[in-house]
mmCIF file of the N, C-alpha and C atoms, coordinates in Angstrom:
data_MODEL
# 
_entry.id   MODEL 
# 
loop_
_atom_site.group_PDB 
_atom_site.id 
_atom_site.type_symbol 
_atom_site.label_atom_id 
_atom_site.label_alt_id 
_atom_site.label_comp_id 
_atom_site.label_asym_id 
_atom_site.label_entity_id 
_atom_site.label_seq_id 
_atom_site.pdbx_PDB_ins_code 
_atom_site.Cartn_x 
_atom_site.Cartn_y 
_atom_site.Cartn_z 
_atom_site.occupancy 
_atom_site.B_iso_or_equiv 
_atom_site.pdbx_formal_charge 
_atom_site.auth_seq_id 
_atom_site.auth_comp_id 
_atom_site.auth_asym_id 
_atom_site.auth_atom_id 
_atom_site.pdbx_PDB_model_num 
ATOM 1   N N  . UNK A 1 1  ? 0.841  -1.178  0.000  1.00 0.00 ? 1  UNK A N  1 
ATOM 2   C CA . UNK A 1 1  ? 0.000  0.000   0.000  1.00 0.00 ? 1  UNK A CA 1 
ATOM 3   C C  . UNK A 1 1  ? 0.893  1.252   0.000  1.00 0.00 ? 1  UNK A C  1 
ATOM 4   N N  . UNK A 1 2  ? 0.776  2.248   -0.922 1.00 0.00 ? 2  UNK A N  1 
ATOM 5   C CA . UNK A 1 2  ? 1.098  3.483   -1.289 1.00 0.00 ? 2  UNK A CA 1 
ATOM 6   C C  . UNK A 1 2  ? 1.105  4.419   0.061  1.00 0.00 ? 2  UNK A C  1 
ATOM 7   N N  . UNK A 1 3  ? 2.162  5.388   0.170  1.00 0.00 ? 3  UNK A N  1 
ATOM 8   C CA . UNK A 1 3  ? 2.237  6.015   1.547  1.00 0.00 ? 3  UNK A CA 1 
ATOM 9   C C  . UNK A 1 3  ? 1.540  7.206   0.798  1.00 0.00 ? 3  UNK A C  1 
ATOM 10  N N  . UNK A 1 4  ? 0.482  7.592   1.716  1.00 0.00 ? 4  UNK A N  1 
ATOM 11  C CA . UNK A 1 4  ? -0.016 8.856   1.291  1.00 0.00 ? 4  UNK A CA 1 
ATOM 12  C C  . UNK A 1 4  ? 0.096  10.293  2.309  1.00 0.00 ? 4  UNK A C  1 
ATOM 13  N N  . UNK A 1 5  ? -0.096 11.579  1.965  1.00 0.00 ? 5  UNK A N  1 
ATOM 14  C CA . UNK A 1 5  ? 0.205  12.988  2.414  1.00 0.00 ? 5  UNK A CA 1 
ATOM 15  C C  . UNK A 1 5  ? -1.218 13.099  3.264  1.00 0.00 ? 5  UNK A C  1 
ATOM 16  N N  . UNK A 1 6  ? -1.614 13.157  4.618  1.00 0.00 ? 6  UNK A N  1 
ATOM 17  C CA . UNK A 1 6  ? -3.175 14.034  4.563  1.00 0.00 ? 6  UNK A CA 1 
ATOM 18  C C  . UNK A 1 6  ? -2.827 14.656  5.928  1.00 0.00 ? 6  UNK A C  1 
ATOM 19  N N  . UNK A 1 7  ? -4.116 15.777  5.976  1.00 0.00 ? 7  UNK A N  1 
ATOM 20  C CA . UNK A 1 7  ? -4.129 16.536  6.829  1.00 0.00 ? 7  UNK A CA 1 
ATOM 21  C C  . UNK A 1 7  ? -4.421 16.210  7.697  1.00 0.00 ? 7  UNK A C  1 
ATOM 22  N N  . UNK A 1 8  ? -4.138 15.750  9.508  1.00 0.00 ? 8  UNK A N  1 
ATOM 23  C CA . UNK A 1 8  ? -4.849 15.479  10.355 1.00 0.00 ? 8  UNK A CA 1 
ATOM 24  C C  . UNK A 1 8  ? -4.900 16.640  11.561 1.00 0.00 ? 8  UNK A C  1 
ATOM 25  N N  . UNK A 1 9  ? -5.723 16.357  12.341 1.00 0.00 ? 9  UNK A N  1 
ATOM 26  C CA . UNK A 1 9  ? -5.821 17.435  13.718 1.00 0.00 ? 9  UNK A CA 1 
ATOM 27  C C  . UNK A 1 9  ? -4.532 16.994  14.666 1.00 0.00 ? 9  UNK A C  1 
ATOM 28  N N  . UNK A 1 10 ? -3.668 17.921  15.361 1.00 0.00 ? 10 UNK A N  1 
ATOM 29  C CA . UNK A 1 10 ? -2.533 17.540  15.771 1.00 0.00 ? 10 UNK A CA 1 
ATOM 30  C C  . UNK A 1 10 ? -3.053 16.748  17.051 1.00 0.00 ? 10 UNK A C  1 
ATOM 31  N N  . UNK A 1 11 ? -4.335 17.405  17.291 1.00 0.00 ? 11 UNK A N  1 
ATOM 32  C CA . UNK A 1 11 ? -4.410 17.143  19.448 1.00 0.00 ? 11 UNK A CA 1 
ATOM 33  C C  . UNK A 1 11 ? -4.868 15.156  18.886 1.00 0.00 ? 11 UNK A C  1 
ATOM 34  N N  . UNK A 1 12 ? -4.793 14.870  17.916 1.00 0.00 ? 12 UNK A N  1 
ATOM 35  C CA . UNK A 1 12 ? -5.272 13.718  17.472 1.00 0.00 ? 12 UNK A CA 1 
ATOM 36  C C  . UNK A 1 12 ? -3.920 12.480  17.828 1.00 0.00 ? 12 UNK A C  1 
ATOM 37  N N  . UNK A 1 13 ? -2.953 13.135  17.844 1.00 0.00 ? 13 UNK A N  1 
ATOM 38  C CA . UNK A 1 13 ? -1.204 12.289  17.315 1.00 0.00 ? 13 UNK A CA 1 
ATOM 39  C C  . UNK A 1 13 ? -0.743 12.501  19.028 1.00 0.00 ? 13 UNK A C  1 
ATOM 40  N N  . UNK A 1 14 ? -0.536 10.943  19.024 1.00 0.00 ? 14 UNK A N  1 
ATOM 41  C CA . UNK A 1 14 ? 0.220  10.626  20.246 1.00 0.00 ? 14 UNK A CA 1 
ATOM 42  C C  . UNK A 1 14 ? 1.483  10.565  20.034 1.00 0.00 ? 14 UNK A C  1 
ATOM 43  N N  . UNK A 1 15 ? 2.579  11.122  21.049 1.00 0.00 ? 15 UNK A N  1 
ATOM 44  C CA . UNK A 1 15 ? 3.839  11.167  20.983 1.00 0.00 ? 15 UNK A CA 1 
ATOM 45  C C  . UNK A 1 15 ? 4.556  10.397  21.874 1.00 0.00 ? 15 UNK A C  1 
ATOM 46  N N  . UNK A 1 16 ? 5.344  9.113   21.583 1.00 0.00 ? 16 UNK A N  1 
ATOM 47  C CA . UNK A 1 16 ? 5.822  8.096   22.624 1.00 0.00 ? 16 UNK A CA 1 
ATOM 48  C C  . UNK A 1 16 ? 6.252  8.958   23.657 1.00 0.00 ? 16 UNK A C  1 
ATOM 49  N N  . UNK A 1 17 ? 6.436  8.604   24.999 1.00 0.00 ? 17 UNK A N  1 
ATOM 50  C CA . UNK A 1 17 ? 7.156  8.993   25.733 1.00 0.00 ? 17 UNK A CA 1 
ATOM 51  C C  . UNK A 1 17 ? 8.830  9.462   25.600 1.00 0.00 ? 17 UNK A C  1 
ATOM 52  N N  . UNK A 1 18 ? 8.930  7.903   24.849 1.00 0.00 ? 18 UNK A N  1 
ATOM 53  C CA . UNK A 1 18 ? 10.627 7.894   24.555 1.00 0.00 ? 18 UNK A CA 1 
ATOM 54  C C  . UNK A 1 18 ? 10.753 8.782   23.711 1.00 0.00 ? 18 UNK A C  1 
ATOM 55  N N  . UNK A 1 19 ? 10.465 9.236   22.672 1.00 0.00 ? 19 UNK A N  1 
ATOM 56  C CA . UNK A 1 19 ? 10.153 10.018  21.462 1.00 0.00 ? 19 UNK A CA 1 
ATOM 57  C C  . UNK A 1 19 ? 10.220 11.854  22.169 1.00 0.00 ? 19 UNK A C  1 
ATOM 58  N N  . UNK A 1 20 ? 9.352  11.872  23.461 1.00 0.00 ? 20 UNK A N  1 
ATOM 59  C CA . UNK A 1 20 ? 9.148  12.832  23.620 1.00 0.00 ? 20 UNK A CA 1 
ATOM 60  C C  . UNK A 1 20 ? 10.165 13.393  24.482 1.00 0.00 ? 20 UNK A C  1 
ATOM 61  N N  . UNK A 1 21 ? 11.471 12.856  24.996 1.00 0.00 ? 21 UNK A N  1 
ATOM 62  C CA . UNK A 1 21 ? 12.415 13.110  25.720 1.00 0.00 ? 21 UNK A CA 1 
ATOM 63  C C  . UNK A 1 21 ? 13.393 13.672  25.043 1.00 0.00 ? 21 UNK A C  1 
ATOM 64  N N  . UNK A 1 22 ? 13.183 13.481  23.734 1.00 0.00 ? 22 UNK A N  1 
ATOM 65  C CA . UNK A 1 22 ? 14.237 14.169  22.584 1.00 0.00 ? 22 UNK A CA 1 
ATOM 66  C C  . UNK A 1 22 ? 14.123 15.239  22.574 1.00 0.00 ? 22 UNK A C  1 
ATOM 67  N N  . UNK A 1 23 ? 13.471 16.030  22.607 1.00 0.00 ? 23 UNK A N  1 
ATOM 68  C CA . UNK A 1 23 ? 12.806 17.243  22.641 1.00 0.00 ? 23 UNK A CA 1 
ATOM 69  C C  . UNK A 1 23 ? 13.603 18.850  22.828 1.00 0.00 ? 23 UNK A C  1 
ATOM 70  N N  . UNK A 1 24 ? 14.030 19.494  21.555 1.00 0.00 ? 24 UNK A N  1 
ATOM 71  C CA . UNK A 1 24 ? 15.052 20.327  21.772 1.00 0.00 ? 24 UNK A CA 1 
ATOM 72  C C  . UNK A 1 24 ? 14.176 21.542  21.688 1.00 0.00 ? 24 UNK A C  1 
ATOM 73  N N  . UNK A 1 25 ? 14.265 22.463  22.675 1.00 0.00 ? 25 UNK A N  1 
ATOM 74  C CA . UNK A 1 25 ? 13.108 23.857  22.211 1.00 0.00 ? 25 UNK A CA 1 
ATOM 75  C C  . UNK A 1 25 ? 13.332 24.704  21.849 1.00 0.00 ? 25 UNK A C  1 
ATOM 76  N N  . UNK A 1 26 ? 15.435 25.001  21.441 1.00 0.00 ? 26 UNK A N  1 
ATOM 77  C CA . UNK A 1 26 ? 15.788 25.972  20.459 1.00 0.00 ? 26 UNK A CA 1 
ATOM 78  C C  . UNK A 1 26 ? 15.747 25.405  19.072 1.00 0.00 ? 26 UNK A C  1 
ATOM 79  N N  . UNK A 1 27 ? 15.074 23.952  18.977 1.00 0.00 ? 27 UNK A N  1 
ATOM 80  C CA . UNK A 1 27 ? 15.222 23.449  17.400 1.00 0.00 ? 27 UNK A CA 1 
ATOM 81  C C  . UNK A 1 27 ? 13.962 23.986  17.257 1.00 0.00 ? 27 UNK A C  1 
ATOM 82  N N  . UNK A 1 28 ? 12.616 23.822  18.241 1.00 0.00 ? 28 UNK A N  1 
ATOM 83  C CA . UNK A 1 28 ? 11.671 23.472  17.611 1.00 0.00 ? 28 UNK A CA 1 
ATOM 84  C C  . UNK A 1 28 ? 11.231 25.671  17.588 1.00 0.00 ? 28 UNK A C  1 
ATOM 85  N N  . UNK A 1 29 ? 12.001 26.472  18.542 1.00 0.00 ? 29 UNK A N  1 
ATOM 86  C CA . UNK A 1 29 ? 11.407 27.549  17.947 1.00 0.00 ? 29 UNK A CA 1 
ATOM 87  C C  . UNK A 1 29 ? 12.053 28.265  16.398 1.00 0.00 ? 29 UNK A C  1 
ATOM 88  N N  . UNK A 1 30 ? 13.444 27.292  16.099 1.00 0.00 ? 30 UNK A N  1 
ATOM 89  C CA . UNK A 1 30 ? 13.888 28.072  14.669 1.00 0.00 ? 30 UNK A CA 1 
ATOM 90  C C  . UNK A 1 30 ? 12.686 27.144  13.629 1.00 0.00 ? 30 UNK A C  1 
ATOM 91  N N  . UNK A 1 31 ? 12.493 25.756  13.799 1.00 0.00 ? 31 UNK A N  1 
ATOM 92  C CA . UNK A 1 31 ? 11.813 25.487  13.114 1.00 0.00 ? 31 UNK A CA 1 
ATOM 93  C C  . UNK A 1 31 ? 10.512 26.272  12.847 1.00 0.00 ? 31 UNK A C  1 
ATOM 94  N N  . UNK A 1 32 ? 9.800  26.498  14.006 1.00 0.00 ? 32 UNK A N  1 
ATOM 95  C CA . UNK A 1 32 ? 8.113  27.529  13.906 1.00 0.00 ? 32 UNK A CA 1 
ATOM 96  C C  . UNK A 1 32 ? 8.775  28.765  13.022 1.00 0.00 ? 32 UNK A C  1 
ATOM 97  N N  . UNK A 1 33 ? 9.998  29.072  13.325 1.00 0.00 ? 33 UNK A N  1 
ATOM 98  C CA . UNK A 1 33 ? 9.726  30.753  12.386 1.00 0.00 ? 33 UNK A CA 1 
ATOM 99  C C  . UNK A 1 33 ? 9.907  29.976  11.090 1.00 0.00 ? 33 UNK A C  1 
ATOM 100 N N  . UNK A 1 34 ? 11.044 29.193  10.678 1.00 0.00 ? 34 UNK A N  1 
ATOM 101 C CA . UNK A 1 34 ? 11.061 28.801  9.004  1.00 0.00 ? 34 UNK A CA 1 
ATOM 102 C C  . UNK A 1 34 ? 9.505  28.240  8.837  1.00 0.00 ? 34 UNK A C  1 
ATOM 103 N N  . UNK A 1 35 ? 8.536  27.904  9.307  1.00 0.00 ? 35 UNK A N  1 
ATOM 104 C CA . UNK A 1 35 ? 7.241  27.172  8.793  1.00 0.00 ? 35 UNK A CA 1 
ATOM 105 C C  . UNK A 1 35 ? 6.779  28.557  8.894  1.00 0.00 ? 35 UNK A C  1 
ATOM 106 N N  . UNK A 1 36 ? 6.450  29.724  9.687  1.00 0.00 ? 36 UNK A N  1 
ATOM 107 C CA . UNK A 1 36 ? 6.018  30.452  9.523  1.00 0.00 ? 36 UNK A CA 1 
ATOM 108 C C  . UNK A 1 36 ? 6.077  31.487  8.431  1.00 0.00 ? 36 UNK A C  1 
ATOM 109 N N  . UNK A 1 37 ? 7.120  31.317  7.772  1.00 0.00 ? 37 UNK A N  1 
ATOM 110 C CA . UNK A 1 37 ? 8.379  32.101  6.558  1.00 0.00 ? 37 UNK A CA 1 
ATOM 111 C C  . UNK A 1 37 ? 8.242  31.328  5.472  1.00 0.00 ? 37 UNK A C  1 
ATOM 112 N N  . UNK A 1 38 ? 7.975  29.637  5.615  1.00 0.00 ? 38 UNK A N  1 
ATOM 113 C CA . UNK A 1 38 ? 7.803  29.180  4.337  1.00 0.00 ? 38 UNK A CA 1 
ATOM 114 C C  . UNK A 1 38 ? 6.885  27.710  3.962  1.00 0.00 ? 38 UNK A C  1 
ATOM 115 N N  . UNK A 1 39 ? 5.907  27.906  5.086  1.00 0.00 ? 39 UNK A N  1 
ATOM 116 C CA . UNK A 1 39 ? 5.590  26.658  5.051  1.00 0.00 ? 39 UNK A CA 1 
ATOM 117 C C  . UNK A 1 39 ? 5.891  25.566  5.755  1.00 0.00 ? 39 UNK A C  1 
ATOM 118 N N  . UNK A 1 40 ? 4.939  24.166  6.235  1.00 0.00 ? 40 UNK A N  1 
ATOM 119 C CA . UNK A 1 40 ? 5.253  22.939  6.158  1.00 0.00 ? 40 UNK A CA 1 
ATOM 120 C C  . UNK A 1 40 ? 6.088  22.497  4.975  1.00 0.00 ? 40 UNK A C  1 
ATOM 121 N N  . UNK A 1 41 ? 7.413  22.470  4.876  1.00 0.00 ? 41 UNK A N  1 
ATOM 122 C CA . UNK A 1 41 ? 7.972  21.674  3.814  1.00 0.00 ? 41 UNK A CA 1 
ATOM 123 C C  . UNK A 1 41 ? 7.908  20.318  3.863  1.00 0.00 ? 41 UNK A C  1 
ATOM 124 N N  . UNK A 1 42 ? 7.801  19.904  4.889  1.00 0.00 ? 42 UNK A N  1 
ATOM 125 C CA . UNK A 1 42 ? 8.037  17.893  5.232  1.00 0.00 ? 42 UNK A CA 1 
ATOM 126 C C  . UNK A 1 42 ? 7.127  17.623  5.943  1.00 0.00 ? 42 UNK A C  1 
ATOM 127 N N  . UNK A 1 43 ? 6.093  16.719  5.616  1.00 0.00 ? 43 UNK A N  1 
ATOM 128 C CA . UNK A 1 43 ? 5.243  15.820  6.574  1.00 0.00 ? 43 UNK A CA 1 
ATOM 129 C C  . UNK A 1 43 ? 5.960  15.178  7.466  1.00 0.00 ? 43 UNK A C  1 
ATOM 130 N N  . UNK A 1 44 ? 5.508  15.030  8.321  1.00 0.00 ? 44 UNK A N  1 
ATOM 131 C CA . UNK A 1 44 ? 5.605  14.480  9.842  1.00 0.00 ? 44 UNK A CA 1 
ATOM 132 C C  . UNK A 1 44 ? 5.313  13.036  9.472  1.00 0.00 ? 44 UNK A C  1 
ATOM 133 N N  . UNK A 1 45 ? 5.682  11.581  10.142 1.00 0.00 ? 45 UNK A N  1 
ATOM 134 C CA . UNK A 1 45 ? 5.260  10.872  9.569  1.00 0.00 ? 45 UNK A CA 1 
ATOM 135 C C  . UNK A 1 45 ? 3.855  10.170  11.001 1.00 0.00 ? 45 UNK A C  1 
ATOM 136 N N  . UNK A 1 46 ? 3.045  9.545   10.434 1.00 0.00 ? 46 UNK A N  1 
ATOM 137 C CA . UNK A 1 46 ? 2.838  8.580   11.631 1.00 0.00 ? 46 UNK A CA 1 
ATOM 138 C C  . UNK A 1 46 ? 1.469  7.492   10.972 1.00 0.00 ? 46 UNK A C  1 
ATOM 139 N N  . UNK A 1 47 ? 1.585  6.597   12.045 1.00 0.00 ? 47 UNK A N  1 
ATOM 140 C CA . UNK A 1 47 ? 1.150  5.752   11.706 1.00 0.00 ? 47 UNK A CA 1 
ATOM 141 C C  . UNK A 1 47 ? -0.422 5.299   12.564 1.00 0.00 ? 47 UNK A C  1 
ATOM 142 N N  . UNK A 1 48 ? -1.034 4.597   11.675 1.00 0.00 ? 48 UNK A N  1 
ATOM 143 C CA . UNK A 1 48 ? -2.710 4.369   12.624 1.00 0.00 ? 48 UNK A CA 1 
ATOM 144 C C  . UNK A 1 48 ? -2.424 3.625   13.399 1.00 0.00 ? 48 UNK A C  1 
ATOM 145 N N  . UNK A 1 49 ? -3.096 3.578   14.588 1.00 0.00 ? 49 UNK A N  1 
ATOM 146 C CA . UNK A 1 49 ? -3.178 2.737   15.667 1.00 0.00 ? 49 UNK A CA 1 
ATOM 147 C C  . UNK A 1 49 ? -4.868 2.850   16.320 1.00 0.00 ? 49 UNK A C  1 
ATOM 148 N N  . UNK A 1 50 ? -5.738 2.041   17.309 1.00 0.00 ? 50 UNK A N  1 
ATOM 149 C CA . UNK A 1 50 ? -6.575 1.587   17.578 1.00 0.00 ? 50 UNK A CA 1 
ATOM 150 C C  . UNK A 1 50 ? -7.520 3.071   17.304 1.00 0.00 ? 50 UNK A C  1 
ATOM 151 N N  . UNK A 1 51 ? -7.119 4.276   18.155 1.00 0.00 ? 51 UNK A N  1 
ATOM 152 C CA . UNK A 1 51 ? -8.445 5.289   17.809 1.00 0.00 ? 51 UNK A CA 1 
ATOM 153 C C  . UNK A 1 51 ? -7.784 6.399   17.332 1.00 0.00 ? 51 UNK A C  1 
ATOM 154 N N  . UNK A 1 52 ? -6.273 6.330   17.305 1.00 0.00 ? 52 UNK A N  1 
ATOM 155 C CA . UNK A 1 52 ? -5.166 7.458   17.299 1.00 0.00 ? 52 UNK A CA 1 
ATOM 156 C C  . UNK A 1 52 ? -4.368 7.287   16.179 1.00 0.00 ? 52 UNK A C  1 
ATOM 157 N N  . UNK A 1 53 ? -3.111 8.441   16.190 1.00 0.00 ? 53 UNK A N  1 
ATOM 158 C CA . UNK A 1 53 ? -2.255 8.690   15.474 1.00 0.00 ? 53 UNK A CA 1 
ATOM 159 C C  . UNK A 1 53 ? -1.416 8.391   15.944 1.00 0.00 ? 53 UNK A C  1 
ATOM 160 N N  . UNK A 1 54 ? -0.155 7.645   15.737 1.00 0.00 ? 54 UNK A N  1 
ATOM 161 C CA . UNK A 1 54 ? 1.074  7.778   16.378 1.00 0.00 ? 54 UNK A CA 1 
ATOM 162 C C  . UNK A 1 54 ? 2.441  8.134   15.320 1.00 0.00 ? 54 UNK A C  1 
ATOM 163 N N  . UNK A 1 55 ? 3.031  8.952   16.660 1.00 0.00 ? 55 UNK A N  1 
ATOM 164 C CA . UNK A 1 55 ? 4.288  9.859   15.688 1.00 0.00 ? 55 UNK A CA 1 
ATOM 165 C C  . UNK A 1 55 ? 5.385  8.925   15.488 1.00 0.00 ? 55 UNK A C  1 
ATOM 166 N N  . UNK A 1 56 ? 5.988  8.735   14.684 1.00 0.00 ? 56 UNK A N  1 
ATOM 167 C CA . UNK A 1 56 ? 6.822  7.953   14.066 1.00 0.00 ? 56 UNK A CA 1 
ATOM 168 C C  . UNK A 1 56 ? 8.357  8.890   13.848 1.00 0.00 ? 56 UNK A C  1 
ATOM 169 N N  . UNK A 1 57 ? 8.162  9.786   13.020 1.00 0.00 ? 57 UNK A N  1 
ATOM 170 C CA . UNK A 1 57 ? 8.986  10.750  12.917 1.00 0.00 ? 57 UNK A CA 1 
ATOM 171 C C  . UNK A 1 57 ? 8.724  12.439  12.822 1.00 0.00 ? 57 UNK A C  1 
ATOM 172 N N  . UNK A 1 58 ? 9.279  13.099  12.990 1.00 0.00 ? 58 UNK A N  1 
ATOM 173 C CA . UNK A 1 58 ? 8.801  14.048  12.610 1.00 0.00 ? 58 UNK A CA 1 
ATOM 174 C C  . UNK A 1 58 ? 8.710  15.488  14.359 1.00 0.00 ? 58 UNK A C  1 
ATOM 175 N N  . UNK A 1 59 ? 8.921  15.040  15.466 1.00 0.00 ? 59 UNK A N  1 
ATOM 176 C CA . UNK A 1 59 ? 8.563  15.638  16.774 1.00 0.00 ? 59 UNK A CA 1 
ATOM 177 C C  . UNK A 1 59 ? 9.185  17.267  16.499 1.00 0.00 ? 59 UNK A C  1 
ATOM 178 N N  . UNK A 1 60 ? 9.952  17.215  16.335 1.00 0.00 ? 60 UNK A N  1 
ATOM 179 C CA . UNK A 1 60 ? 9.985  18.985  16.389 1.00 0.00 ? 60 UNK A CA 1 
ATOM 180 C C  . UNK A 1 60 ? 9.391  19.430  15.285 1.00 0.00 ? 60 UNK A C  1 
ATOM 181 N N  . UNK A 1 61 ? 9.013  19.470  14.332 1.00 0.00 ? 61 UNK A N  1 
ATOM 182 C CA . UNK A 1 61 ? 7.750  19.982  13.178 1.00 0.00 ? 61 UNK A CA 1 
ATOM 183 C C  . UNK A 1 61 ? 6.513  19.959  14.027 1.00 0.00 ? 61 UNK A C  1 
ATOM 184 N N  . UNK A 1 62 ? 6.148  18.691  14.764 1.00 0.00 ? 62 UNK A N  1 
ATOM 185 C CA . UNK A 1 62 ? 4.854  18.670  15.189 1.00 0.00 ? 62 UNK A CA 1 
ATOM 186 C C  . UNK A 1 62 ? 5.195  19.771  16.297 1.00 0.00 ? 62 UNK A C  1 
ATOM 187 N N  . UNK A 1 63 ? 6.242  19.942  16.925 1.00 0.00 ? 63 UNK A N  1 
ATOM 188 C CA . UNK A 1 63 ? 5.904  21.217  18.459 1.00 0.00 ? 63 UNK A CA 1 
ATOM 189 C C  . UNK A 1 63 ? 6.152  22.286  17.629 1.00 0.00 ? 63 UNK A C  1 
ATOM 190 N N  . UNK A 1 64 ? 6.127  22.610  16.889 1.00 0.00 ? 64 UNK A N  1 
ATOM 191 C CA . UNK A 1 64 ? 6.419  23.923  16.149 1.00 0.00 ? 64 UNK A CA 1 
ATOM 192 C C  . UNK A 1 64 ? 5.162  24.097  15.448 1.00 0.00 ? 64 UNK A C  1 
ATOM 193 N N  . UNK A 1 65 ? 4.577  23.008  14.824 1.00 0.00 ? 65 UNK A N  1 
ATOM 194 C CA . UNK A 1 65 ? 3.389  23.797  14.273 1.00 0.00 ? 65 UNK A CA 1 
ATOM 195 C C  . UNK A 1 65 ? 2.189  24.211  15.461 1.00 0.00 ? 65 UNK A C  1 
ATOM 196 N N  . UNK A 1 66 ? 2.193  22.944  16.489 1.00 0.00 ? 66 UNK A N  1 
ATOM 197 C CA . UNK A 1 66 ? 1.814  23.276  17.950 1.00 0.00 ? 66 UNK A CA 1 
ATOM 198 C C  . UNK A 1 66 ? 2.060  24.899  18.392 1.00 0.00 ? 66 UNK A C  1 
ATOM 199 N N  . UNK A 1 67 ? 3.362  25.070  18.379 1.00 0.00 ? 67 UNK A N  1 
ATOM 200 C CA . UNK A 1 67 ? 3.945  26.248  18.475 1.00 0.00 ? 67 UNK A CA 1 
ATOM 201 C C  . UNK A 1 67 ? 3.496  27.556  18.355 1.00 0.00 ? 67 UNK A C  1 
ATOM 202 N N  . UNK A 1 68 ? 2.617  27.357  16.741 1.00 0.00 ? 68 UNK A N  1 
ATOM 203 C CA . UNK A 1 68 ? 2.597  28.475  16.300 1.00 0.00 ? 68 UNK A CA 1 
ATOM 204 C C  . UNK A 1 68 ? 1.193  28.232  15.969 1.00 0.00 ? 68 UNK A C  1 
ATOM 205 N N  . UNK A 1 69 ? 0.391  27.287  16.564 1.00 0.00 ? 69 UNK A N  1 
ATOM 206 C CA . UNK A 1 69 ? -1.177 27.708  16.726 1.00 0.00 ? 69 UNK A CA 1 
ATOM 207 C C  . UNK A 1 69 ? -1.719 26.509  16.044 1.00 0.00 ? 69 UNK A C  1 
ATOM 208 N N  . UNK A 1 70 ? -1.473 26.015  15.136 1.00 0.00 ? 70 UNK A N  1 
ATOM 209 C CA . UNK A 1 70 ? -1.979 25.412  14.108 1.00 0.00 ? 70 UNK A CA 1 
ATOM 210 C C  . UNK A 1 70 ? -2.815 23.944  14.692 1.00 0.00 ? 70 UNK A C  1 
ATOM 211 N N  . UNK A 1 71 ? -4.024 23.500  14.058 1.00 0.00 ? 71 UNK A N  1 
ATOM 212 C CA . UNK A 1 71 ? -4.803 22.724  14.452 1.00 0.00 ? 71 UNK A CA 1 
ATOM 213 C C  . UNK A 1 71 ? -4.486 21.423  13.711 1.00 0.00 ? 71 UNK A C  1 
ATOM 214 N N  . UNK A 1 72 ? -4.096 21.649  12.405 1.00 0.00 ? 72 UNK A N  1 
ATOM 215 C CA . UNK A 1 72 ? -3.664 20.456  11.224 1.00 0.00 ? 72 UNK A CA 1 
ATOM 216 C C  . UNK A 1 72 ? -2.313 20.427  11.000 1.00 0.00 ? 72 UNK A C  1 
ATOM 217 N N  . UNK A 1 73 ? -1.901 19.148  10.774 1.00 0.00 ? 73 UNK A N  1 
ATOM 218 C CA . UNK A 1 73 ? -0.550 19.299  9.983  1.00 0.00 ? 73 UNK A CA 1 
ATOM 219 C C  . UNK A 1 73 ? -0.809 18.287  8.776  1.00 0.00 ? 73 UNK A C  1 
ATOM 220 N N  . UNK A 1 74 ? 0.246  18.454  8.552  1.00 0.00 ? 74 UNK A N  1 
ATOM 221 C CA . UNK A 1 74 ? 0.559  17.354  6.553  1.00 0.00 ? 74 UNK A CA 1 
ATOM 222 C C  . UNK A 1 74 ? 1.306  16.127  7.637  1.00 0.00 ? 74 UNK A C  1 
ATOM 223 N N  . UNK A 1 75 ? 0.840  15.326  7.402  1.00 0.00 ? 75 UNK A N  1 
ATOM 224 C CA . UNK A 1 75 ? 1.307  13.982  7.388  1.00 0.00 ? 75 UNK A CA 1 
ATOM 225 C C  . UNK A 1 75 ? 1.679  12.819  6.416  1.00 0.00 ? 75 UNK A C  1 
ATOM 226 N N  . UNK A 1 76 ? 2.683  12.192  7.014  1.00 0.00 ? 76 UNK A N  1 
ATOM 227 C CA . UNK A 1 76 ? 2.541  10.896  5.241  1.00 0.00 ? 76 UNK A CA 1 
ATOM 228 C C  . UNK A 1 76 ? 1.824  9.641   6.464  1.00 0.00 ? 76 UNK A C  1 
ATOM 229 N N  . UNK A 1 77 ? 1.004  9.161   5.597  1.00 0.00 ? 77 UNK A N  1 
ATOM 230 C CA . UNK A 1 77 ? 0.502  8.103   7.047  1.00 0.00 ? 77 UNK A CA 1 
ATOM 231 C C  . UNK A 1 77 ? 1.299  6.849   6.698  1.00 0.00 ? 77 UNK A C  1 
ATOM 232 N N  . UNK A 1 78 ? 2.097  5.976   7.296  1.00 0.00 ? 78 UNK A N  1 
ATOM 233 C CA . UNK A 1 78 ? 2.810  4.980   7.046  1.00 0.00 ? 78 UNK A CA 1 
ATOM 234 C C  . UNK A 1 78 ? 2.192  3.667   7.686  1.00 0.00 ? 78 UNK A C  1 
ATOM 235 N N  . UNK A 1 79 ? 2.856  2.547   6.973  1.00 0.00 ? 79 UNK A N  1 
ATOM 236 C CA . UNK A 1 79 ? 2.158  1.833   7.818  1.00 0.00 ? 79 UNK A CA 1 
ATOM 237 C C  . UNK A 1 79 ? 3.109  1.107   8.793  1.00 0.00 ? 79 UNK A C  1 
ATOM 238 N N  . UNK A 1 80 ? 2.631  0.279   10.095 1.00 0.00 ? 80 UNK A N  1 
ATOM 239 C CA . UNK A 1 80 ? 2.936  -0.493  10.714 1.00 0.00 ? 80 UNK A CA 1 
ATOM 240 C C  . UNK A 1 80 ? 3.848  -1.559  10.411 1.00 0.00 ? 80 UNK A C  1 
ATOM 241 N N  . UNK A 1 81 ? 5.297  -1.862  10.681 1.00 0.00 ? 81 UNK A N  1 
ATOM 242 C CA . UNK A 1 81 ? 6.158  -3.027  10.240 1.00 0.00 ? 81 UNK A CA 1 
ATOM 243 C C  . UNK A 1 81 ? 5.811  -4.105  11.000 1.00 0.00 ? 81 UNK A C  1 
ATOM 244 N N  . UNK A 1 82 ? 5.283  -5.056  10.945 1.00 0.00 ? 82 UNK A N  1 
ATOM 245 C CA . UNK A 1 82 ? 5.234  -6.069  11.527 1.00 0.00 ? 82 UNK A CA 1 
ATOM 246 C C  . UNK A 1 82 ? 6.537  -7.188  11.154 1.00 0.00 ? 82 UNK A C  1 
ATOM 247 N N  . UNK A 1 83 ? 6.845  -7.692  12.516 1.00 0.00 ? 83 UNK A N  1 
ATOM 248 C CA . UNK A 1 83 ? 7.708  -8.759  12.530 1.00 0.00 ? 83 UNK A CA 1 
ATOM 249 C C  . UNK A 1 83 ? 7.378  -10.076 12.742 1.00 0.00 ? 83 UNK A C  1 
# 
């Protein structure tokens, strides 16, 4: 199945814990001004799970568009690797 681009609501996308310890807040405020200056250039990635979104890649785009107000972002929705 084809990875596709769509818009989802951010308060929708869960962010692992582990994921969320990375968390740099002089990356994620240069990032909000370049999105603010030129756009989402890169979807965020994440993947479906039972009622949610989960973030895969992408955490400082998502606190930056957070950042700077925004309700949607561009996502590529990927799928699940099973082993």
């Amino acid at each position: 199945m084809p990875m596709r681009d769509v818009k989802i609501p951010i308060d929708e996308i869960y962010v692992p814990t582990k994921r969320r310890q990375t968390l740099d807040a002089e990356k994620v405020q240069a990032l909000a001004l370049d999105i603010l200056e030129n756009g989402q250039q890169t979807p965020i990635w994440v993947r479906r799970d039972e009622a949610r979104y989960v973030l895969v890649e992408g955490l400082h785009r998502l606190e930056a568009c957070r950042t700077l107000g925004e309700r949607t972002i561009t996502a590529l929705l990927v799928q699940a690797r099973r082993f």
